[in-house]
C-alpha positions as CSV (number, residue, x, y, z in Angstrom):
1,X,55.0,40.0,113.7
2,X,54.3,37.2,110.7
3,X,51.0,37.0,112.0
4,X,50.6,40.5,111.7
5,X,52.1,40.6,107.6
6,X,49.9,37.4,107.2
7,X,46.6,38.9,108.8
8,X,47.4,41.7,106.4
9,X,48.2,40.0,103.5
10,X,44.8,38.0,103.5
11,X,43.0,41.0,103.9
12,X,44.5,42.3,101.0
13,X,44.0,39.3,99.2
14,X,40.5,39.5,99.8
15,X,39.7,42.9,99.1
16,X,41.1,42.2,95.2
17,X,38.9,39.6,95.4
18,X,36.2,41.3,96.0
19,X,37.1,44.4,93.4
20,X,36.9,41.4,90.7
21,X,33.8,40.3,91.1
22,X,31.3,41.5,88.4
23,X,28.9,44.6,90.0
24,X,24.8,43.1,89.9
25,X,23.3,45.6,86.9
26,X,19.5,46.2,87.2
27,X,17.5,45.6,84.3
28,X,14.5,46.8,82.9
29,X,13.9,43.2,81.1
30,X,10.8,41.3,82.2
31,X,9.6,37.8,82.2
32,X,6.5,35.7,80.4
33,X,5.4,32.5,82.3
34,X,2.6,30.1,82.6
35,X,1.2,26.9,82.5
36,X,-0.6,25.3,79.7
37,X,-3.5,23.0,80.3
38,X,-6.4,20.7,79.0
39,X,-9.8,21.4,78.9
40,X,-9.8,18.9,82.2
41,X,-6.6,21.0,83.8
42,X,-4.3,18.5,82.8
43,X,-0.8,20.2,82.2
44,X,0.5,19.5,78.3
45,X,4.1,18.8,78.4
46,X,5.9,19.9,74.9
47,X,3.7,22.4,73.6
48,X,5.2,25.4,71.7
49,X,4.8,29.2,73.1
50,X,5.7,32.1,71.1
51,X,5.5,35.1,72.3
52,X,5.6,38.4,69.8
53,X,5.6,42.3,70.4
54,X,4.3,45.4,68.6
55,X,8.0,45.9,67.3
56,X,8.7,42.3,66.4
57,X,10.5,41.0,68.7
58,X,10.0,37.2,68.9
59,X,10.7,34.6,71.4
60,X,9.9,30.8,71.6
61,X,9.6,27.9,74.1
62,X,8.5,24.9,75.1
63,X,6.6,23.5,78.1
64,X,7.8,21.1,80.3
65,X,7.2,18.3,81.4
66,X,5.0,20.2,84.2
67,X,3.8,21.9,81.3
68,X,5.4,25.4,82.9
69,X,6.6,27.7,79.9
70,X,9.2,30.8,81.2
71,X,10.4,33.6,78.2
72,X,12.8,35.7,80.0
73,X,14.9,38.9,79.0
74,X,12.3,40.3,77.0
75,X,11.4,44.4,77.0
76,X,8.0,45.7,78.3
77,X,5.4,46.0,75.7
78,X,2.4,44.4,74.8
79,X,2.9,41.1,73.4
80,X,1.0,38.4,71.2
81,X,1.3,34.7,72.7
82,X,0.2,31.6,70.8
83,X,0.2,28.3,71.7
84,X,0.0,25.0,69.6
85,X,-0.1,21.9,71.0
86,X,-0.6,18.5,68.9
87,X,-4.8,17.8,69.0
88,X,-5.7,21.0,70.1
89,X,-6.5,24.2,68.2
90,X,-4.2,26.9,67.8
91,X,-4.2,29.9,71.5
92,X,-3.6,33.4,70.5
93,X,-4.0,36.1,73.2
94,X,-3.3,40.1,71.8
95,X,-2.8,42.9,74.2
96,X,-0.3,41.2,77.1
97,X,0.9,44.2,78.4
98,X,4.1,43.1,80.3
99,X,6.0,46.4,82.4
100,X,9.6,47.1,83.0
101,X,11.4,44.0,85.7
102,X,8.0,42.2,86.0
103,X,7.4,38.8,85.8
104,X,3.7,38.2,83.5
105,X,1.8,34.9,84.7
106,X,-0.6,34.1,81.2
107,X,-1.9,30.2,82.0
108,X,-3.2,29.0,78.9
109,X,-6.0,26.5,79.0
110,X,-6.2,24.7,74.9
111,X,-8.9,23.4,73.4
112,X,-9.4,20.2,71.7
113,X,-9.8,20.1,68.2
114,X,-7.5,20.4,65.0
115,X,-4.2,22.6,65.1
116,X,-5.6,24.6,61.9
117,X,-8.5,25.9,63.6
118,X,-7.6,28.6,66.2
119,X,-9.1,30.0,69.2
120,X,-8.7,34.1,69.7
121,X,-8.6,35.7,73.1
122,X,-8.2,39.8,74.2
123,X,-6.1,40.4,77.0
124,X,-8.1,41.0,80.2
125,X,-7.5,42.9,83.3
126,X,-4.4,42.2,84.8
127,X,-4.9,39.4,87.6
128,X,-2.7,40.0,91.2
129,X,0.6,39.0,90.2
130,X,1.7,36.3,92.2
131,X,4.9,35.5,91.0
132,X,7.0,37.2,93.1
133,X,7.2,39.3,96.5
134,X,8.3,42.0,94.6
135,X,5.9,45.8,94.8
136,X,6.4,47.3,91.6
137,X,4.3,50.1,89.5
138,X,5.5,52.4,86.6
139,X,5.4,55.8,87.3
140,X,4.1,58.2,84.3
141,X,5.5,61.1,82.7
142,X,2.2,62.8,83.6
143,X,2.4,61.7,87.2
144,X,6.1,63.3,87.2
145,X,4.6,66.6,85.8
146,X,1.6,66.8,88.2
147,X,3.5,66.4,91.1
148,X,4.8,69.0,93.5
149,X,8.0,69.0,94.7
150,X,8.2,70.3,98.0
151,X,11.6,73.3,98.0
152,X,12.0,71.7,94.5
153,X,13.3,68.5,96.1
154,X,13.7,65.7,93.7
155,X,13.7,63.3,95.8
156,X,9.9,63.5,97.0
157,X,9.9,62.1,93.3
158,X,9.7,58.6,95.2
159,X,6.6,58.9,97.1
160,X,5.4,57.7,93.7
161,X,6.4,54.4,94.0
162,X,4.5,51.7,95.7
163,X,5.6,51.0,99.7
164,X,6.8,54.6,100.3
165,X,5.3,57.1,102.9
166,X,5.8,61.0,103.2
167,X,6.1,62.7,105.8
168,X,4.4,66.0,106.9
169,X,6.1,69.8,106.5
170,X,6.8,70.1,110.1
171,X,9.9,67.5,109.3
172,X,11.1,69.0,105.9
173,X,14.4,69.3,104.8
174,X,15.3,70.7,101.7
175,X,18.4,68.7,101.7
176,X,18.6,65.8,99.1
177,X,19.2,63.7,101.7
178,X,15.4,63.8,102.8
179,X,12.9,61.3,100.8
180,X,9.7,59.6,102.0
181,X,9.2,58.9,105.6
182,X,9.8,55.2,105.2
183,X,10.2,52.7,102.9
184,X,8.3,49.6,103.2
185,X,8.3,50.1,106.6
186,X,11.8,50.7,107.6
187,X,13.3,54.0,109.3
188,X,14.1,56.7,107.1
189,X,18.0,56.3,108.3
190,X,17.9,52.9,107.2
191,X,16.6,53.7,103.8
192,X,19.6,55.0,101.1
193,X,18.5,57.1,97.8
194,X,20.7,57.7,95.2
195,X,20.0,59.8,92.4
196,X,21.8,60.7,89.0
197,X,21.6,64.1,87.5
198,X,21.7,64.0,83.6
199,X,23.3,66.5,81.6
């Protein structure tokens, strides 16, 4: 029987545990990283990276010894980075446009010369992001508008997103509990959507 109250007890005592532990919040905050290098592709350790949006937000850093520069917890937006780095000329890139919970990769190669003369860039096509494993794409209020919703289901809302396929009408519910036919591959039943309603 104290097995029993002791079994009990440590379960007890480790569902309050667990009820104290803080809940893992999703954030819309992104990321800006790179690597800053010589005209040779040497990495320059110690340079300073500033990083500036159209509403004036402002971050610095400095690389490492790697040369590796990370900004994090900065909104999406499109940013201004500039380099400076002792014996080179000043990097300025306009036009970064970093979206919502996505890590940017900007490598910055410097050129030699003095610090008060600067080199200008534009922001180019976005390379593949290879930063993370993540599939990620921001969906548009026009895309939202456009689309159809099958029995006025919301949920078909995320056959939008990138990894999602829909199914075909013969299979429609027009239960809430019905969204894309899988997910990134998975079944449908092991797939969970949650949705808030806004008043």
């Amino acid at each position: 029987m104290s097995h029993v109250r002791f079994a009990a007890g440590a379960v007890a005592l480790c569902a309050a545990a667990l009820l104290c532990l803080p809940a893992a919040a999703q954030s819309d905050l992104g990321s800006i990283q790179g690597y800053v290098k010589d005209p040779s592709g040497a990495t320059i350790p110690n340079a300073k990276v500033t990083v500036k949006n159209e509403t004036g937000l402002e971050r610095q850093s400095t690389t490492n010894e790697s040369g590796r520069y990370v900004i994090t917890n900065i909104p999406s937006g499109y940013y201004r980075v500039t380099v400076t780095a002792s014996g080179f000329k000043k990097y300025e890139s306009s036009g970064n446009k970093l979206d919502p919970s996505t890590p940017m990769a900007l490598d910055v190669t410097m050129t030699i010369g003095s610090p008060t003369e600067s080199v200008e860039v534009s922001a180019e096509a976005p390379a593949l992001q290879t930063e993370s494993a993540a599939v990620q794409k921001v969906v548009t209020r026009q895309q939202i508008d456009s689309l159809e919703l099958n029995g006025r289901n919301p949920i078909f809302m995320a056959n939008l997103v990138p990894g999602t396929r829909g199914g075909n009408l013969s299979g429609l519910s027009f239960s809430f509990s019905q969204g894309p036919n899988n997910i990134n591959g998975a079944r449908t039943q092991d797939s969970l959507i949650t949705f808030v309603a806004s008043m």
